[in-house]
C-alpha positions in Angstrom: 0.0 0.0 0.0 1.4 3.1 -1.1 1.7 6.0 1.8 0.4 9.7 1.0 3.6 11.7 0.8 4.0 14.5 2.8 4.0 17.5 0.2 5.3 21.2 1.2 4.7 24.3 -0.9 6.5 27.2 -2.3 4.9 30.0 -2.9 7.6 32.4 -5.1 6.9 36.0 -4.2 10.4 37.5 -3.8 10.2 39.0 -8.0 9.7 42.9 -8.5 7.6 42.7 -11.2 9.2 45.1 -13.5 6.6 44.1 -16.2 3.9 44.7 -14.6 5.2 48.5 -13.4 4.5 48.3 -9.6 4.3 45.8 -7.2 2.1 43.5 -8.2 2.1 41.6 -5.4 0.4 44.0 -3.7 -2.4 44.9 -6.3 -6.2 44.5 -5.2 -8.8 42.0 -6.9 -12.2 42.4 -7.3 -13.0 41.0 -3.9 -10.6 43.1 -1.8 -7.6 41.2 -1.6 -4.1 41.5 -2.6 -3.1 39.5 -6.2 -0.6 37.6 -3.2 -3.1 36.6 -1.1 -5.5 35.1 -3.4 -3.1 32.9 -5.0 -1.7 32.0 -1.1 -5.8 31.2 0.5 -6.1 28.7 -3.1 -2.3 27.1 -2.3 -2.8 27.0 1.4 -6.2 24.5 0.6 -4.1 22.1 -1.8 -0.8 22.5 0.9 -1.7 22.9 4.7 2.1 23.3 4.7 3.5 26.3 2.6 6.1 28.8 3.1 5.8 32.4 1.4 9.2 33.3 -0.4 10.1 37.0 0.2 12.8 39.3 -0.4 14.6 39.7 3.4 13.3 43.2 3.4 9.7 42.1 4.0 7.0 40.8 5.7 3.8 39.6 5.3 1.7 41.8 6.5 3.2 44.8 4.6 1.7 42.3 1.2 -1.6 41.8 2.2 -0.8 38.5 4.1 -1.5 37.2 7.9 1.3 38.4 9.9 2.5 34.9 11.1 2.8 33.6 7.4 5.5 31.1 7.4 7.9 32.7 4.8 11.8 32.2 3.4 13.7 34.3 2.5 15.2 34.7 -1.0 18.3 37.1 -0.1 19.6 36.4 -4.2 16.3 37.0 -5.5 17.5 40.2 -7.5 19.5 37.4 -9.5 16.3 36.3 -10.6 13.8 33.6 -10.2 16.3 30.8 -9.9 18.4 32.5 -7.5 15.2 32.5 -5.2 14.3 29.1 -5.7 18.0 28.1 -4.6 17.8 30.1 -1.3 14.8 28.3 -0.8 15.2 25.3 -1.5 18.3 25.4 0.8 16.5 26.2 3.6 13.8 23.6 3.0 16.4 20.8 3.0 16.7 21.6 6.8 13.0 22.8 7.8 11.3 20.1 6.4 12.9 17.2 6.8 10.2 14.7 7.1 8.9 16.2 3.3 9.1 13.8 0.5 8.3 16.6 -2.1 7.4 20.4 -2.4 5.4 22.3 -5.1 6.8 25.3 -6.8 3.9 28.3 -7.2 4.5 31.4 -8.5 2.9 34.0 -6.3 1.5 35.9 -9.1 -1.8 32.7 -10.3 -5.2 33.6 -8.8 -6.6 31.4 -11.3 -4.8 28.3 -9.3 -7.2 25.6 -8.9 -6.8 23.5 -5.5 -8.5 20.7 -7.3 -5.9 20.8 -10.2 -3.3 20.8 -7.4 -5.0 17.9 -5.5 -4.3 15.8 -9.1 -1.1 16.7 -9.0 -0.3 15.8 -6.1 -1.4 12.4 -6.2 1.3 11.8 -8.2 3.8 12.8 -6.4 6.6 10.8 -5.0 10.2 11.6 -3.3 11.9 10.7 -7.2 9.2 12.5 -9.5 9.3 15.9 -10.7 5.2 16.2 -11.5 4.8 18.8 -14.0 1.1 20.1 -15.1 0.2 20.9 -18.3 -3.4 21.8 -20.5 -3.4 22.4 -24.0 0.3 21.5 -24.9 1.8 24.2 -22.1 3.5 23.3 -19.1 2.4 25.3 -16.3 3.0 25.6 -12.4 2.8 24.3 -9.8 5.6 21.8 -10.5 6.1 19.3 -7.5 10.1 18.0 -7.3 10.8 15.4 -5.0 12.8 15.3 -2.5 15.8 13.7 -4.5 16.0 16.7 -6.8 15.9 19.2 -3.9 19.6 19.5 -3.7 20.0 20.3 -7.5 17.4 22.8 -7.1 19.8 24.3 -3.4 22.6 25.0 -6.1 20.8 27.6 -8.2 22.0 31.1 -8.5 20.7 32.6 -11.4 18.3 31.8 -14.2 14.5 31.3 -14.6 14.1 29.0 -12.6 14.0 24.9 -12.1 13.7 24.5 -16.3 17.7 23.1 -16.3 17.0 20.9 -13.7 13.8 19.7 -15.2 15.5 19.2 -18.8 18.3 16.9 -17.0 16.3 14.8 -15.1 13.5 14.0 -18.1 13.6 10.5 -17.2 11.9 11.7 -14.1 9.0 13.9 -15.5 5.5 12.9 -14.9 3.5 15.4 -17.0 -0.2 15.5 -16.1 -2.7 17.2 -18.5 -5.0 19.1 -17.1 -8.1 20.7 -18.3 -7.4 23.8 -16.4 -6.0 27.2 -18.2 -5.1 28.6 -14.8 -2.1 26.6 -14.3 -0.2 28.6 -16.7 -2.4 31.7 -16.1 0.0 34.2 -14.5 0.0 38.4 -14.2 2.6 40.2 -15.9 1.1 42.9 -16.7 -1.9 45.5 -15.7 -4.3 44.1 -18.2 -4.0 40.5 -16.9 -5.4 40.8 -14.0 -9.1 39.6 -14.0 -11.8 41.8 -15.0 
């Protein structure tokens, strides 16, 4: 009988949205709260378990977020989204030891669908790297297990994970999806939701 793993989540936060012209993060939806916190309430039902990454300059609350929202910090993130997933990923090799995988969200996805996560997630596993995808594009979150966390603790610059995921192909399970919002993101003022 196979055992549930125990997931964590990464919710990437630490950007400064040059594209979009301010700080996105902080931008209001239609229902009053921040562009941050609506994609964190959605990842925080698919991963009871989630840390916010965040440059070290910054807390929660000043983003919209609960005050005691567990959160990393990223202090390379101005090397880009890589660098931030390598300071996190560092630190998550020691503060949560007992996880056998963790999902990678950007911050910036209020379309994310718990019940899209809650697929994905079943197929996770401690040697997969469970990659979503609807309509031919990949999309977030991506779930690494634990094996691959160390490759993902050496990144310093970059995009993010993409290297690590074209090395280890062997170990991609890619899931379709019939959800758009996996690879819905806001880059720009006139993507954010009408």
């Amino acid at each position: 009988m196979r055992s549930e793993p125990m997931l964590v989540a990464l919710v990437m936060a630490a950007g400064v949205g040059r594209r979009f012209g301010s700080d996105k993060r902080r931008q209001a939806l239609a229902d009053g709260r921040t562009l941050l916190a609506t994609t964190l309430a959605t990842a925080a039902k698919a991963y009871p378990r989630h840390y916010v990454v965040l440059r070290p300059d910054e807390t929660p609350a000043a983003l919209g977020l609960a005050p005691n929202t567990p959160v990393l910090s990223a202090p390379a993130a101005a090397h880009g989204l890589g660098a931030s997933l390598g300071d996190a990923f560092r630190q998550l090799l020691v503060c949560a030891p007992d996880a056998t995988a963790a999902a990678v969200i950007l911050g910036d996805m209020p379309w994310l669908s718990a019940a899209s996560c809650a697929q994905l997630n079943a197929r996770a596993s401690t040697t997969a790297i469970v990659v979503p995808s609807h309509a031919g594009q990949r999309g977030h979150p991506v779930i690494f297990g634990r094996r691959w966390w160390p490759a993902l603790a050496q990144l310093k610059t970059g995009e993010g994970a993409r290297d690590v995921v074209a090395r280890h192909r062997h170990a991609v399970v890619t899931l379709e999806l019939d959800d758009p919002g996996i690879w819905r993101d806001i880059d720009r003022p006139q993507d954010l939701p009408d």
